[in-house]
N, C-alpha and C positions, 0 to 999 in steps of 0.2 A: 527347310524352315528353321528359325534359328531357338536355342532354346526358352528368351523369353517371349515369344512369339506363343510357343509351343505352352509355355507354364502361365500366360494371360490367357488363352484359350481354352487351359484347364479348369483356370477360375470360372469363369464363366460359365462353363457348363456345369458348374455346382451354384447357383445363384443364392439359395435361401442357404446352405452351410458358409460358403463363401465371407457372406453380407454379416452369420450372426459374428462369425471368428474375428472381422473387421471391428464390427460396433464391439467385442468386447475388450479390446486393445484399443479401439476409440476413446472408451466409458473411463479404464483406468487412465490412460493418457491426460482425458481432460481433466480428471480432477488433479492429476500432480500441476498441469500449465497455471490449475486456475489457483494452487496454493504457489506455486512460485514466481507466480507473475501478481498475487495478492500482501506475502512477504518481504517478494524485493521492493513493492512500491512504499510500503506501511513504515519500511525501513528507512528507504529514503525520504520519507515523508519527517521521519522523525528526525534524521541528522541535520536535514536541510533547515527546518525550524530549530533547532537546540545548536545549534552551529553557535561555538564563542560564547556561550553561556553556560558558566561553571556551578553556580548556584542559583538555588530560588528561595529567598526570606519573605514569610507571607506568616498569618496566622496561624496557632497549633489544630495541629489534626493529620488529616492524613497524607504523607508526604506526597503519595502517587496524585494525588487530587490536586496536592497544589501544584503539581506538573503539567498536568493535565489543562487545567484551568490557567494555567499562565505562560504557555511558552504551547499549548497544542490550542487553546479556546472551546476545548470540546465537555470542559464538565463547570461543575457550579465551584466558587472559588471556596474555599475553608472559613475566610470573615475576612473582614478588613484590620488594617491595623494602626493606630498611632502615627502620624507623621512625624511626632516629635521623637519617638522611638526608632522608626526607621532612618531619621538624621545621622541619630549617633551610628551605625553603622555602615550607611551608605557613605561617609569623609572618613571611614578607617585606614589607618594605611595603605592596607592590606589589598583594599580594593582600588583595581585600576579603573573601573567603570559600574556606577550604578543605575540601571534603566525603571524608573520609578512606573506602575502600572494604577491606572484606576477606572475598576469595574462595574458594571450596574447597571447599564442599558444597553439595549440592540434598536437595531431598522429593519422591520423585517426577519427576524432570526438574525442577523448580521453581529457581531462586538461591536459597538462603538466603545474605542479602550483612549483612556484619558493618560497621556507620557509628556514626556519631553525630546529634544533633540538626542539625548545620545539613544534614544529609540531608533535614530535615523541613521546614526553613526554605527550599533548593533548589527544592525541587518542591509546596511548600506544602498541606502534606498535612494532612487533617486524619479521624479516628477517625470513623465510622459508630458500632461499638460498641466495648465496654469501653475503653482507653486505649494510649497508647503504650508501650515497653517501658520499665521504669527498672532491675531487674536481670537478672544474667547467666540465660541462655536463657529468658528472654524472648522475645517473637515480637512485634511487629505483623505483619499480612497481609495483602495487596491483595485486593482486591472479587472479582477472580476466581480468587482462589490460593482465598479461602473457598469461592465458589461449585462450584468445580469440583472442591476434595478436598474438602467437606462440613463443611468445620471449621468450629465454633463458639468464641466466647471460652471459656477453660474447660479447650479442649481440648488432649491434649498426644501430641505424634509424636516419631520418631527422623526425624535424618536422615542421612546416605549419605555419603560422604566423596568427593570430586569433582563435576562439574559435570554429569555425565549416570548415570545407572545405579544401582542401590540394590544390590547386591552388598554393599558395604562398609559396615555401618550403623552408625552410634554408639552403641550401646549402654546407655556409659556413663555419658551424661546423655540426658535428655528435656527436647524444646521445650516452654513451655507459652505457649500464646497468650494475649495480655493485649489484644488488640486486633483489631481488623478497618477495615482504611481506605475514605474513601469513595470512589467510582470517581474515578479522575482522567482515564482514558481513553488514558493514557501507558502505559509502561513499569511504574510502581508497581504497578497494578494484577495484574501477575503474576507479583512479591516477596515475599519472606521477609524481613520486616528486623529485626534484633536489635542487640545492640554487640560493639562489636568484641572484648571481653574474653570472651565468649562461645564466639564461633572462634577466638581461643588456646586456652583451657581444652576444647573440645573435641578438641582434636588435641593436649592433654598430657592423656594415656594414666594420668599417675602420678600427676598432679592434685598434684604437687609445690609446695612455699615456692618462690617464685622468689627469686632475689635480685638485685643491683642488675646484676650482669654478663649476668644469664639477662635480663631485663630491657632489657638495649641491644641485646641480640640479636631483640627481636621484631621481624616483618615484616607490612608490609601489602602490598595488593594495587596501587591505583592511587592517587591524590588528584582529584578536581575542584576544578578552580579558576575561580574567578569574580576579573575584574580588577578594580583600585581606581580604576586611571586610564586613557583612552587610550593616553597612552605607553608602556604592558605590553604592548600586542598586540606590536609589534616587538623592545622590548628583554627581558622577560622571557623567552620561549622561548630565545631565545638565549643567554640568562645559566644558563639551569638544562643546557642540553645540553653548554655550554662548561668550565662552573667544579664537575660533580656528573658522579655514572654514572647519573644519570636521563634517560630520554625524555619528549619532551613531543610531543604531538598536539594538533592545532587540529580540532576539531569541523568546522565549517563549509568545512576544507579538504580535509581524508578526505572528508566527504562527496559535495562536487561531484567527486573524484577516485571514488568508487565509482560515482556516477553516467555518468561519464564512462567507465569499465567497461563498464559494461552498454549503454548508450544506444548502441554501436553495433547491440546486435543490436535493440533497439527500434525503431532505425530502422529496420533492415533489415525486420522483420514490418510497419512501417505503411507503409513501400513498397510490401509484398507486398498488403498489405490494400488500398492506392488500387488497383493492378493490376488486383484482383479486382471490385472499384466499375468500373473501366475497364471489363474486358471487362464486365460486366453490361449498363453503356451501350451498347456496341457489339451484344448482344442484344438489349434492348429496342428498338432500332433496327431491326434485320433485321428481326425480328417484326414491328413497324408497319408495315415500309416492303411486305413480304411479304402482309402483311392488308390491306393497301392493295388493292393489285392484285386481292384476292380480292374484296374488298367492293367495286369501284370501281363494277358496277352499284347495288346496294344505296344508294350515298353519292348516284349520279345520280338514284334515282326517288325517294330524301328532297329534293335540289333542285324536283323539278319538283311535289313536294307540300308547294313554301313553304319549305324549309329555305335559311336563308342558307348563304352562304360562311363566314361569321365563326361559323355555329355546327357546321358539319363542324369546321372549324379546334381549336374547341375538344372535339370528340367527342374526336380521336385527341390532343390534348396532356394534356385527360384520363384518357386509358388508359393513357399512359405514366406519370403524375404519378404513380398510382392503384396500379400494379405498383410502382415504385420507393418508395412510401412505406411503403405494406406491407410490404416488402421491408427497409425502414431499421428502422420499428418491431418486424419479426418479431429482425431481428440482435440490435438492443439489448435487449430482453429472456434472448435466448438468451447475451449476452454476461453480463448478471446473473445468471443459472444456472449458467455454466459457471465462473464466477469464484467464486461460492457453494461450487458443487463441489470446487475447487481448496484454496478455504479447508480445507474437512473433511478434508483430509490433509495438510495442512501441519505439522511436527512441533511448530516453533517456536509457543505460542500465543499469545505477545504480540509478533508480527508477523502477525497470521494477516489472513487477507483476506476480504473480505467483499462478497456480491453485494446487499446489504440497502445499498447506496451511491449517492447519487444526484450527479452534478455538473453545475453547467451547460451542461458542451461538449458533452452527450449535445442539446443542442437542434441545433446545429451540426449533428449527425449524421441526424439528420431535414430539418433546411432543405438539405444534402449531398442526401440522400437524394432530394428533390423537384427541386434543382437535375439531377440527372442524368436525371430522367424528361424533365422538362422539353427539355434538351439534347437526349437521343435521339430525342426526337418532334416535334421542331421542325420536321426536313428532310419528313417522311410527313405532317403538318400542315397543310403551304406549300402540298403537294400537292394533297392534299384539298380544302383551299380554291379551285385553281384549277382543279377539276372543270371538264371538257368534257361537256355533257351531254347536246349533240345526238350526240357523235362516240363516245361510249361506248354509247349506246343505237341507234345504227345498228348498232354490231358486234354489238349482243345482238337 
């Protein structure tokens, strides 16, 4: 019989030590899958959205918020600001592209976010069906704003005045959709995008003439800016906070700073989670070295019917390998379930998370996996190979 024939049979006949040594290199396993298969999406979730967007000029307060709110869609915006303010800096030299935002209402939970064409040009979107919007409420729609309220080109909704809640509906005009975009796998994808004169004229009630003074009083939400030259990164932030009542936000600085938030308690669970890997080893250990002593007749009357030393050795490095890989592959699995599951009640859905995710370091976690059988069975092993076979079968 060969020895992992011989080291699957061992398991076996220890069922309930077997199963806990497994589930404990399961346990630590899945929670390392379900934080690195929750980081690497969280990440790419944010490069994918912040792509080509060097700054955010929006109202003062706090910069992570206005990131948040204008390039993720997941918090409340800071205020609005001046459109005759944001003129002067959105024709600066400096900037080679400004994506002008305006905030206010949803459908459903959903942004319906008021821009212009180089919003399109941004994120390089382009129509699935019917086209993009050219008059007031008008709609394009992201791939999953259709999928998941059902909308068709064609079709035409109210929507809600704020950023969460339908309580408050607009009544007084109707969206009608002229478009549906194609997945981009970003952000867009669960938008509402219209123009901006759209979200004025919906929050005037009296659908009034404006005139030229009502007219310098309109406000938007934030700007994206895209820089012209390297020398923007340092001097332009500084010029719009110094010489205006605008804030400005660096994308890629909030970010590492959010990250830098969170990553201690990340740390703190994959420390927990080696621990957990740790003591597993330290099980898988006792158990061999314990089965040892049990089997040590058994192991001697295999020597004297022809078994080498080198292949005991490998019986028990087998059974260790054998428990802990099991053990690695049962985790990972169970980490893509439980991170599946987490997605399904997530509110936000264009952050949502998803166990249908596969990434490299989930191999690392398997070759981990085999390293720690390996480890723990090394010392019960050494043993095994250096069977006494006169002086074991004298005592028996």
């Amino acid at each position: 019989m060969s020895p992992l024939k011989i080291s699957w049979k061992s398991i076996l006949s220890k069922p309930l030590s077997s199963a806990l040594n497994i589930l404990l290199v399961a346990f630590g396993a899945g929670i390392l899958t379900v934080l690195l298969l929750a980081s690497s999406q969280v990440i790419e979730k944010l490069n994918n959205n912040s792509k080509g967007i060097d700054l955010v000029i929006g109202a003062k307060g706090s910069p992570l918020q206005l990131i948040l709110s204008s390039i993720y869609y997941i918090d409340f915006p800071t205020g609005n600001i001046s459109l005759a303010e944001a003129e002067k800096v959105i024709h600066h030299p400096w900037v080679k592209r400004a994506v002008p935002l305006a905030l206010g209402d949803n459908y459903h939970g959903i942004r319906i976010v008021g821009t212009d064409t180089n919003f399109v040009k941004l994120y390089a979107l382009k129509v699935s069906k019917g086209r993009f919007w050219e008059r007031d409420f008008e709609v394009t729609i992201g791939s999953k704003v259709a999928e998941e309220q059902q909308l068709s080109v064609g079709d035409h909704f109210y929507g809600a005045h704020g950023l969460t809640g339908s309580k408050d509906i607009h009544k007084d005009h109707a969206y009608h959709v002229a478009g549906i975009l194609e997945q981009q796998n970003n952000v867009t994808d669960h938008l509402i995008l219209t123009n901006i004169a759209s979200v004025w004229r919906m929050h005037d009630h009296k659908d009034e003439i404006h005139d030229q003074h009502h007219q310098e009083e309109k406000e938007i939400t934030t700007v994206l800016i895209q820089y012209r030259s390297p020398m923007a990164v340092v001097l332009f932030p500084r010029l719009v906070n110094q010489s205006t009542n605008l804030q400005t936000a660096s994308p890629a600085a909030e970010s590492t700073r959010l990250f830098s938030l969170i990553g201690v308690g990340l740390d703190t669970l994959q420390w927990f989670a080696m621990l957990i890997m740790l003591i597993a080893a330290i099980s898988v250990f006792v158990n061999l070295y314990n089965s040892l002593k049990e089997r040590s007749y058994d192991l001697a009357i295999m020597r004297v019917l022809g078994a080498s030393r080198m292949k005991l050795f490998l019986i028990v490095i087998m059974e260790g390998m054998m428990i802990s890989f099991t053990g690695a592959l049962l985790g990972i699995a169970l980490g893509h379930v439980l991170l599946e599951w987490i997605g399904l009640y997530q509110d936000s859905s264009h952050t949502k998370l998803s166990g249908f995710f596969i990434i490299p370091e989930e191999g690392w976690l398997i070759f981990g996996g085999l390293a720690i059988g390996f480890c723990a069975s090394i010392i019960p092993a050494l043993q095994a190979y250096k069977t006494n076979i006169s002086m074991i079968l004298a005592k028996n």
